[in-house]
N, C-alpha and C positions, 0 to 999 in steps of 0.2 A: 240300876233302879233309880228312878225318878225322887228328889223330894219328896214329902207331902206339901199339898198347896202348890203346885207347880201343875202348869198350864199344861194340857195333853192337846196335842195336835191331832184331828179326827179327819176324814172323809165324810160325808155323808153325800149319798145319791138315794134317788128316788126307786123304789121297786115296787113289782105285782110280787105278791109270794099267793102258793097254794100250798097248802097241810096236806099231807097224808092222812085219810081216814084210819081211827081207830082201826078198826077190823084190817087195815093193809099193814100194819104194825107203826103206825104214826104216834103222835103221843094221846093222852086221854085226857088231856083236859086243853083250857085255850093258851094260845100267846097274850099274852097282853103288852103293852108299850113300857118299856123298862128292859122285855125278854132279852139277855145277852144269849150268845151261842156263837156257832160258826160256819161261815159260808165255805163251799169249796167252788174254788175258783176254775176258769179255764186251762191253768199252770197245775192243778193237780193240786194246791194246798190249799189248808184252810187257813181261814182270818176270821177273828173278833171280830163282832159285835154287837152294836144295842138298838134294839128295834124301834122305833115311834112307828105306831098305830093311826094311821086315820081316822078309824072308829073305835078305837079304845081296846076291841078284842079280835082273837080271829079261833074258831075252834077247828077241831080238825075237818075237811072236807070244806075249807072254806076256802076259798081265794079272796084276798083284800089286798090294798095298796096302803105302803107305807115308807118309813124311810128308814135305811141303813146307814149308823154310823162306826165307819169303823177305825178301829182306834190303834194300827201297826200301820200307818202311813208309810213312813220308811217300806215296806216290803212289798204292797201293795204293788200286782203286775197294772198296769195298761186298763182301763176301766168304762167298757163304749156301753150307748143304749142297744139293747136288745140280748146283750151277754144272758148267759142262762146260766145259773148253780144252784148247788143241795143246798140246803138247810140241814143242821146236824147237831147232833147232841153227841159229841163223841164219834164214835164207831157210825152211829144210829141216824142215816136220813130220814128225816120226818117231816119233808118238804121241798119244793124247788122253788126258785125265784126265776123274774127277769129282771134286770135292769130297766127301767122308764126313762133313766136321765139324772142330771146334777138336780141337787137340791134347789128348788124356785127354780129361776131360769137361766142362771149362770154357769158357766162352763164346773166342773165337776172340781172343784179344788179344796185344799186342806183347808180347816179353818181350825181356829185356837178354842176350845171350850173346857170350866175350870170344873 
């Protein structure tokens, strides 16, 4: 376990996500940017993280872009544009993503944030 007050080393890349509608068993209300949860990846496991919103929310049956930060760098497999994964709450898909790319325009890499 990490101190407290000690830097956590994150990922963050760029993503399209779309929700699952309500009625397809998605969630009922929106994401908004803060949302933590978990992607499952092309390796079959899931990874942390925390969402930033380009427009602040997304409700279900929405698709928006935004960005994934995720915070088990260490574990993280291989990470390209156009990869596709769930969105999950547990057990519970309640959306897919794609990857768009590294954060801004720099190649995809850890960065330090407190």
């Amino acid at each position: 376990m990490e101190p407290l007050g000690a830097a956590v080393t994150r990922r963050v890349v760029r993503a399209s996500l779309l929700l699952k509608r309500s009625d397809e068993g998605g969630r009922a209300m929106p994401m908004i940017s803060g949302y933590r949860s978990l992607a499952r990846l092309h390796d079959g496991r899931d990874y942390g993280f925390e969402l930033d919103l380009d427009f602040g929310s997304l409700s279900p049956g929405e698709r928006g872009p935004g960005q994934l930060s995720f915070w088990e760098v260490a574990e993280l497999p291989e990470l390209t544009e156009g990869q596709e994964f769930e969105v999950r709450e547990g057990q519970k898909v309640v959306g897919w993503g794609t990857l768009l790319g590294p954060q801004g325009k720099d190649p995809v890499a850890a960065t330090d944030s407190e």
